[in-house]
C-alpha positions as CSV (number, residue, x, y, z in Angstrom):
1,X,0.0,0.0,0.0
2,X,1.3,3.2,-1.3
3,X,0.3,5.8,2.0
4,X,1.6,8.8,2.4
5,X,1.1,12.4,4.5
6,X,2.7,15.1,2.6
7,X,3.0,17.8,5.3
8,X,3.2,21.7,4.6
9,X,2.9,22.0,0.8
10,X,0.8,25.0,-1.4
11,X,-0.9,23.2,-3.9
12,X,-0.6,25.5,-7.2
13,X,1.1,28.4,-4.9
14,X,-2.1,28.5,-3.0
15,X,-2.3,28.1,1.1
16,X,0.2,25.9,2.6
17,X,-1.5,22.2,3.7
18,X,-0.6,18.8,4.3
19,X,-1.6,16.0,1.7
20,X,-2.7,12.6,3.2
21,X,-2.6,9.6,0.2
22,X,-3.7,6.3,0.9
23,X,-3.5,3.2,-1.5
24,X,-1.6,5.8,-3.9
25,X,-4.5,8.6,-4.1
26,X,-5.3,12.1,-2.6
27,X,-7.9,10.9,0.1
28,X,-8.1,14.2,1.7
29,X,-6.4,17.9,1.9
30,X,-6.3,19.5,5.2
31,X,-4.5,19.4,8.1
32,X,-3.6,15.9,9.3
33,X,-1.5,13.9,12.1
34,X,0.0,11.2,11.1
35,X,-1.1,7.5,11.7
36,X,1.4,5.0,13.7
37,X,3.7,4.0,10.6
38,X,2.6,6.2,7.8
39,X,5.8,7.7,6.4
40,X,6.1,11.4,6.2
41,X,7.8,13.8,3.9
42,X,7.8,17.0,4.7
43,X,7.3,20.1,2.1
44,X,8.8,22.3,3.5
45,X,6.2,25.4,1.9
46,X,7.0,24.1,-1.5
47,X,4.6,24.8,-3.8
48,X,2.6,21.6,-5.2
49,X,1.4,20.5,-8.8
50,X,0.5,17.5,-10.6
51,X,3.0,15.4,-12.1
52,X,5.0,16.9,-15.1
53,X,4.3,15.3,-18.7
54,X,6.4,15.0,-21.3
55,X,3.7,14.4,-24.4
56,X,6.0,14.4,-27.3
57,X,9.7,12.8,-26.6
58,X,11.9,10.1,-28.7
59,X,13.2,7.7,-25.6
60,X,14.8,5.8,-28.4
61,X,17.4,8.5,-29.9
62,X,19.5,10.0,-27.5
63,X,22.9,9.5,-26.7
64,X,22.8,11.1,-23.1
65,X,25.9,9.1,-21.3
66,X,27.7,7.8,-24.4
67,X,30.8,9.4,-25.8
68,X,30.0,12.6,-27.4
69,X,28.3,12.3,-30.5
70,X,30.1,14.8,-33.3
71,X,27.7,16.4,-35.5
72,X,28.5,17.2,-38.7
73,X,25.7,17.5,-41.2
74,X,23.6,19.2,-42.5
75,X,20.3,20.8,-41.2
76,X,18.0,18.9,-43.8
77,X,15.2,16.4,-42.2
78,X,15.5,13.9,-44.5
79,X,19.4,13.3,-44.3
80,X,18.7,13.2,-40.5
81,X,16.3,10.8,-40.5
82,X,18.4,8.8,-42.8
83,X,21.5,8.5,-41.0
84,X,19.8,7.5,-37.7
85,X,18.4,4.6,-39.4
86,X,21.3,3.2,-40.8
87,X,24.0,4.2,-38.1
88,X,22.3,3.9,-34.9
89,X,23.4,0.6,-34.1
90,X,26.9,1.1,-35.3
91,X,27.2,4.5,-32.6
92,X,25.7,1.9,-30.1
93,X,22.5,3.5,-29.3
94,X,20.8,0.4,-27.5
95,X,17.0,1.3,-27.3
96,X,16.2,-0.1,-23.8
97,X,19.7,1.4,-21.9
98,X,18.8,5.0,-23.6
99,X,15.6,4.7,-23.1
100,X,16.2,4.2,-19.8
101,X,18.3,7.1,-19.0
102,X,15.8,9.5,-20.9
103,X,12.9,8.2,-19.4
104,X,14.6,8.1,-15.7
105,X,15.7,11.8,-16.0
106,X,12.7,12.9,-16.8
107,X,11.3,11.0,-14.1
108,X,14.0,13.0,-11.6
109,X,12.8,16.0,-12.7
110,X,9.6,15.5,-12.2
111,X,7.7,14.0,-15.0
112,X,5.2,11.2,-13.9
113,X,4.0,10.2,-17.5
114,X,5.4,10.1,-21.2
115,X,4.2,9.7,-24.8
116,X,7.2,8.6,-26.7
117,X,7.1,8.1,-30.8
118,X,9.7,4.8,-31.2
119,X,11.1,4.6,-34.6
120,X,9.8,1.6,-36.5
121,X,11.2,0.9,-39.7
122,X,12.1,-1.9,-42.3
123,X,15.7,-2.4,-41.4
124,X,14.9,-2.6,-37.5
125,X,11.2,-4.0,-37.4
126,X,10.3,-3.9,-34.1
127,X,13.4,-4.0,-32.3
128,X,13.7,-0.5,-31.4
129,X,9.6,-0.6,-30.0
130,X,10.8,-3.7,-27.9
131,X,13.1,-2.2,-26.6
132,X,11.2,0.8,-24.8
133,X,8.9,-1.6,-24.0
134,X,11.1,-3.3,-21.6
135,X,12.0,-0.2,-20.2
136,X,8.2,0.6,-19.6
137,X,7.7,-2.6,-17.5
138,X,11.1,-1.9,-15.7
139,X,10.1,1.8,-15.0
140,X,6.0,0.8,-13.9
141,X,5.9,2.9,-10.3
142,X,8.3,5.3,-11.5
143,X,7.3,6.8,-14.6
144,X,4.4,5.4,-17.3
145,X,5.4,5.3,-20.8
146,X,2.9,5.4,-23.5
147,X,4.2,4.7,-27.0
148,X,3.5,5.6,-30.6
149,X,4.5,3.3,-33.7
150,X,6.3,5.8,-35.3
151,X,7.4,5.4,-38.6
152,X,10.1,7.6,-39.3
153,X,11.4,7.3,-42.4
154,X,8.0,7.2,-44.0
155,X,5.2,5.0,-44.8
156,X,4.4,4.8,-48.8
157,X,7.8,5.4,-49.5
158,X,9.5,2.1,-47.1
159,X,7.0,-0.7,-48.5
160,X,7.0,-3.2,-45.4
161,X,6.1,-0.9,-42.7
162,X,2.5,-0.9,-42.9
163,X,2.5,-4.5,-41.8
164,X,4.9,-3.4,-39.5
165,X,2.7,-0.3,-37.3
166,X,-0.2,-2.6,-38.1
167,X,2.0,-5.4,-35.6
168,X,3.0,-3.3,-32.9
169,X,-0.3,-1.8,-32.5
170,X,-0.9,-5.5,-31.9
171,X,1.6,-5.2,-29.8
172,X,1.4,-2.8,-27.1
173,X,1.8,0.2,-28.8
174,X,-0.9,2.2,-27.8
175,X,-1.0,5.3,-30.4
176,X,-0.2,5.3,-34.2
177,X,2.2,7.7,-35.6
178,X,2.4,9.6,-38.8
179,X,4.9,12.4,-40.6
180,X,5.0,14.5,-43.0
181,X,2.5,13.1,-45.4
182,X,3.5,15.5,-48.5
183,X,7.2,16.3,-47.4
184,X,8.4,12.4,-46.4
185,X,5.7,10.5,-48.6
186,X,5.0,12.7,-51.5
187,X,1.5,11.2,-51.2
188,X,-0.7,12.4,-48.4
189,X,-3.7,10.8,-49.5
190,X,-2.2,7.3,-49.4
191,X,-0.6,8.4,-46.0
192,X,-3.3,9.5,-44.5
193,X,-5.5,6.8,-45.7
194,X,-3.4,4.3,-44.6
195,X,-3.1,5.7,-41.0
196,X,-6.7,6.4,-40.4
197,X,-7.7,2.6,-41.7
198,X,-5.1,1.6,-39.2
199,X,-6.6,3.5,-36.0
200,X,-9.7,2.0,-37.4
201,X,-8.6,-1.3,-37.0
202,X,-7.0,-1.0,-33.8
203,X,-9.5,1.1,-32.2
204,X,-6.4,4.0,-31.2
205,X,-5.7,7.1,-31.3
206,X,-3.4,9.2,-33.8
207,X,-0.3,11.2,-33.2
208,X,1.1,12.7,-36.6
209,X,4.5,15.0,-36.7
210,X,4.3,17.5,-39.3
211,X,6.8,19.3,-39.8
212,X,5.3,20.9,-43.3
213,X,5.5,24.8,-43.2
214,X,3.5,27.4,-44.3
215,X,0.4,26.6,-47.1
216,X,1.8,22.8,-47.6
217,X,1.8,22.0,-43.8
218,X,-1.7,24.0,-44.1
219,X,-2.9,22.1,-46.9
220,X,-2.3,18.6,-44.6
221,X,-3.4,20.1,-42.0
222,X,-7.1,20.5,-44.2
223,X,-6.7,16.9,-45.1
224,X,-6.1,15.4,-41.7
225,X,-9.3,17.4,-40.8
226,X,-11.4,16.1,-43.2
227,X,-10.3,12.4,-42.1
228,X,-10.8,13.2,-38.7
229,X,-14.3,14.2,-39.7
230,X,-15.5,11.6,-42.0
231,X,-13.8,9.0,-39.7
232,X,-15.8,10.2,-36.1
233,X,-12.3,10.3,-34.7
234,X,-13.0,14.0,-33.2
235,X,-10.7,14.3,-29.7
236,X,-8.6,11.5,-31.1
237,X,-6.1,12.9,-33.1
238,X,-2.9,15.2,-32.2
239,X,-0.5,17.2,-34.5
240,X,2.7,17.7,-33.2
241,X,4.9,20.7,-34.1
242,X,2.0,22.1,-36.3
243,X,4.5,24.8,-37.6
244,X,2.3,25.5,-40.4
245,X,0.2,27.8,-37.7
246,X,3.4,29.9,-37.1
247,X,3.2,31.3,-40.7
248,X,2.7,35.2,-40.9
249,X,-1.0,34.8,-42.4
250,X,-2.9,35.6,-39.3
251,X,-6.6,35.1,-41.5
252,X,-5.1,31.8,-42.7
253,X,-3.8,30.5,-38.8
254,X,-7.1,31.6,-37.5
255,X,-9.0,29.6,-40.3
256,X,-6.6,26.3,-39.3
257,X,-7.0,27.0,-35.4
258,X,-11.1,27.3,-35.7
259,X,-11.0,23.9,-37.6
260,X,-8.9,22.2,-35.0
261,X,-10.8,23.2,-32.0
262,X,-14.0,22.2,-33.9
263,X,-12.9,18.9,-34.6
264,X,-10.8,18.6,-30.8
265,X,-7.6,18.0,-33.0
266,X,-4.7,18.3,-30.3
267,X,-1.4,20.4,-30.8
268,X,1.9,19.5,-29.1
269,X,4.1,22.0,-29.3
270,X,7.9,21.6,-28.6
271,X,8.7,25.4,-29.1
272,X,11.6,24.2,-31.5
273,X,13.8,27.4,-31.7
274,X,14.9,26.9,-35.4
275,X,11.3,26.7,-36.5
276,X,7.7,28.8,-36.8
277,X,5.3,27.4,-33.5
278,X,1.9,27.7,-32.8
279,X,1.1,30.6,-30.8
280,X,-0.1,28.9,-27.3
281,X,-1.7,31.8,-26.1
282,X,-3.9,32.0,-29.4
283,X,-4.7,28.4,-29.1
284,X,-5.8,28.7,-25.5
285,X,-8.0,31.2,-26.3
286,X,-9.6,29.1,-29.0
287,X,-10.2,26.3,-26.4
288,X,-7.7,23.7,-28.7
289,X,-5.9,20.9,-26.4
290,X,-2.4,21.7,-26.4
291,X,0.1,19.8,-24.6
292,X,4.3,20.3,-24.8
293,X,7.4,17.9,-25.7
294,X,11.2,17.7,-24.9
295,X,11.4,16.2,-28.1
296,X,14.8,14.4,-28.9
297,X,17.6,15.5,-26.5
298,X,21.3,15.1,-26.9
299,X,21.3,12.4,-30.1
300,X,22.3,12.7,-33.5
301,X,19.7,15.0,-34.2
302,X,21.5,17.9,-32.7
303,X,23.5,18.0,-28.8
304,X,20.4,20.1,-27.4
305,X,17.8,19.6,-24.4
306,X,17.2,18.5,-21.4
307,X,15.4,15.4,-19.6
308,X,13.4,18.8,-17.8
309,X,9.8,19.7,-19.0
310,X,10.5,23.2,-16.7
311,X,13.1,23.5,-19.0
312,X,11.0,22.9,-22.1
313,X,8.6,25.2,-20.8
314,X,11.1,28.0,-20.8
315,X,12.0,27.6,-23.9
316,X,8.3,27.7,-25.2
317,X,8.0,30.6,-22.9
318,X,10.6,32.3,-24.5
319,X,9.9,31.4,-28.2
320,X,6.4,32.4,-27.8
321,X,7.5,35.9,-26.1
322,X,5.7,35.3,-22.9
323,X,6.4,37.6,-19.7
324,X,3.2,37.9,-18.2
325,X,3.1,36.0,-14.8
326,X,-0.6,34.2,-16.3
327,X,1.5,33.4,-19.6
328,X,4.2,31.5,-18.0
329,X,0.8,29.9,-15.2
330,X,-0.4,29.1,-19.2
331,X,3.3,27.6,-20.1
332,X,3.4,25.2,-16.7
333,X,-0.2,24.0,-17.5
334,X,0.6,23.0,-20.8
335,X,3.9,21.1,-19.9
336,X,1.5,19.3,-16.8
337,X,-2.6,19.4,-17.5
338,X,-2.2,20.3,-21.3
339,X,-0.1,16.5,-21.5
340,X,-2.7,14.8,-19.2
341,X,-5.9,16.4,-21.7
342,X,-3.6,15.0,-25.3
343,X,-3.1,11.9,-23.5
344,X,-6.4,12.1,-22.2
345,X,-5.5,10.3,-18.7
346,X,-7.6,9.6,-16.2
347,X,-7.3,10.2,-12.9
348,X,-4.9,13.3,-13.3
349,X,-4.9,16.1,-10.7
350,X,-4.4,17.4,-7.5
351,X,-7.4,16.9,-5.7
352,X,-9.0,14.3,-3.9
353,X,-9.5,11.3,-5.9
354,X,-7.1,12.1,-8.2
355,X,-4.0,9.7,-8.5
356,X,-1.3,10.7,-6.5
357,X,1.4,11.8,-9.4
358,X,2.5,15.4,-8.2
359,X,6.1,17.0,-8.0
360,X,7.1,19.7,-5.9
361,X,8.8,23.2,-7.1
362,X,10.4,25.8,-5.8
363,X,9.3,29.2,-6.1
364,X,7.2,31.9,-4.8
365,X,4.5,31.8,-7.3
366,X,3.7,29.7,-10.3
367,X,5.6,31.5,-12.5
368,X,8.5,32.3,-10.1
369,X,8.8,28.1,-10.5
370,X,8.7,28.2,-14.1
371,X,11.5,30.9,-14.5
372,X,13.6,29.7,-11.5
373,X,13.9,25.6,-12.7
374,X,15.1,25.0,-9.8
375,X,16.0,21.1,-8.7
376,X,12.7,19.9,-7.9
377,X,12.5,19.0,-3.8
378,X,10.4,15.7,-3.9
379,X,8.5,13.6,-6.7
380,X,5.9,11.1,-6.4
381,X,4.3,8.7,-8.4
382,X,1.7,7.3,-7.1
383,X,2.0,7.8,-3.1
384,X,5.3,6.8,-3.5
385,X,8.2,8.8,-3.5
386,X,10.7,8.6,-7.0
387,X,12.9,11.5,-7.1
388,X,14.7,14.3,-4.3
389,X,16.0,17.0,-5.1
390,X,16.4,16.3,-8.8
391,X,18.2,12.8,-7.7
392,X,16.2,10.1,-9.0
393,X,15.5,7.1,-6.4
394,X,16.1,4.5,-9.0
395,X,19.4,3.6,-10.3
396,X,20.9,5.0,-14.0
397,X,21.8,2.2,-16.0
């Protein structure tokens, strides 16, 4: 039994009061003494939220704690996406080891779930997916994983790996990836339809990177939207990146953004510095779901990030040219309930009933927290404590 009394906490910066968990829930908030052999941690004023979440990562790809990995090509997606593929296993990148150290790092500072896209192509099959998947058993009471068959070198264009997404949604992988229908595939129809026969099949949800700027991300953007509509699959799709709604065409954006929220099609945002990004503010205001990403940290990709969504938060912060103390509240909701609403997880909160996933953060206020990223004091997943002081309480393969 996972009990708990977290003493002297401020739930979202509000009045300090102790938390008491039982069987790894919030059974009451209040003030409380604690029972004969109920461990107690105690918050010291901190302020409390729900668990981080990291809704768009790659657990697979980075090379955090192997020898430094020299870059030295060129910034073009495709020659990226190629190299990966066929030199990954000759850097050494083992799927379940890195996965491991992502995953745990996250869970240190204070992440309590993921959504991880795990590259599936023709000359790995399923290895790579079985590999996070033994890191999701090994990591159950730390941090859950949920993972998308992502094909990332394409779909129509590597014959093979339908039949390959089509077996590890069999699998265990509960979401189906997609990218760049038109820029990857060159054919969006036979992407598209392909992927939304798939979640059809499989009864799953859809997570699709699209990268496509400007009119031609636009343009797939207006054909994912008419597939989510003539599918029923409204609330069961997410874009990630979506930089097509950073293009300077505000009548155009505001067209994109009306369709999404009418259709509850998801945005996860990573607040990629090199790119255009949604607007968050504009798409809170329209009511869309939007949730945030680390993305890929430290791997061949580029020797950026951090296994921090506070840190991810600052950096969509900063890209969107926040400074309003409710901008950056906007910024931390995104990187915590905007996850839990895209993963649509039940159970997520910080009130009673509510599972008891919840880090603590330093700070004054809510925004203070976000600007100060701070080592976060305590972490718990589930009643039970995982991380201190940014030190995770598992050990780092």
């Amino acid at each position: 039994m996972n009990d708990l009394l977290l003493r002297n906490v401020r739930p979202f910066a509000e009045a300090e009061c102790d938390l008491l968990i039982r069987d790894g829930m919030i059974a009451a908030i209040g003030r409380y003494e604690p029972e004969p052999g109920m461990p107690v941690e105690d918050g010291g004023g901190a302020i409390a939220i729900p668990g981080l979440i990291d809704a768009h990562t790659h657990l697979d790809k980075t090379t955090w704690g192997m020898p430094w990995h020299v870059n030295n090509r060129r910034a073009v997606l495709r020659e990226r996406i190629d190299f990966e593929r066929e030199q990954r296993s000759a850097i050494g990148i083992d799927p379940h080891r890195q996965s491991m150290r992502h995953a745990i790092g996250l869970a240190a500072h204070g992440a309590t779930h993921i959504r991880s896209h795990v590259d599936i192509d023709t000359m790995h099959g399923l290895a790579i997916v079985d590999g996070v998947m033994e890191t999701r058993e090994k990591l159950r009471g730390v941090i859950d994983i949920e993972i998308v068959a992502f094909p990332q070198s394409g779909v129509m264009v590597m014959p093979g790996t339908v039949e390959l997404l089509d077996a590890a949604l069999s699998q265990g992988c509960k979401v189906l990836g997609g990218i760049d229908p038109c820029g990857i595939d060159r054919d969006p129809k036979g992407q598209l339809d392909v992927l939304f026969g798939l979640a059809a099949k499989h009864q799953c949800p859809i997570d699709i990177h699209l990268h496509e700027a400007g009119e031609l991300g636009a343009f797939t953007m207006e054909l994912i939207s008419e597939r989510v509509r003539a599918n029923g699959m409204q609330g069961k799709v997410a874009i990630s990146h979506a930089f097509a709604l950073g293009m300077n065409d505000y009548l155009r954006v505001g067209q994109l953004i009306a369709q999404l929220a009418e259709l509850d099609i998801a945005i996860v945002t990573t607040g990629a510095p090199s790119a255009t990004v949604p607007s968050i503010m504009r798409l809170k205001e329209a009511g869309v779901r939007v949730g945030a990403g680390c993305d890929g940290i430290r791997d061949t990709w580029g020797p950026w990030g951090q296994t921090d969504m506070l840190d991810r938060a600052k950096v969509i912060g900063m890209k969107n040219g926040l400074r309003q103390d409710r901008e950056l509240e906007h910024v931390l909701a995104i990187v915590s309930q905007g996850g839990a609403d895209v993963m649509r997880l039940d159970g997520y909160g910080l009130a009673v009933g509510c599972r008891a996933d919840l880090t603590l953060l330093t700070g004054e206020t809510l925004a203070h927290a976000v600007v100060d990223v701070a080592p976060r004091p305590l972490v718990v997943k589930g009643g039970r404590v995982t991380a201190r002081e940014g030190r995770p309480m598992v050990d780092m393969p």
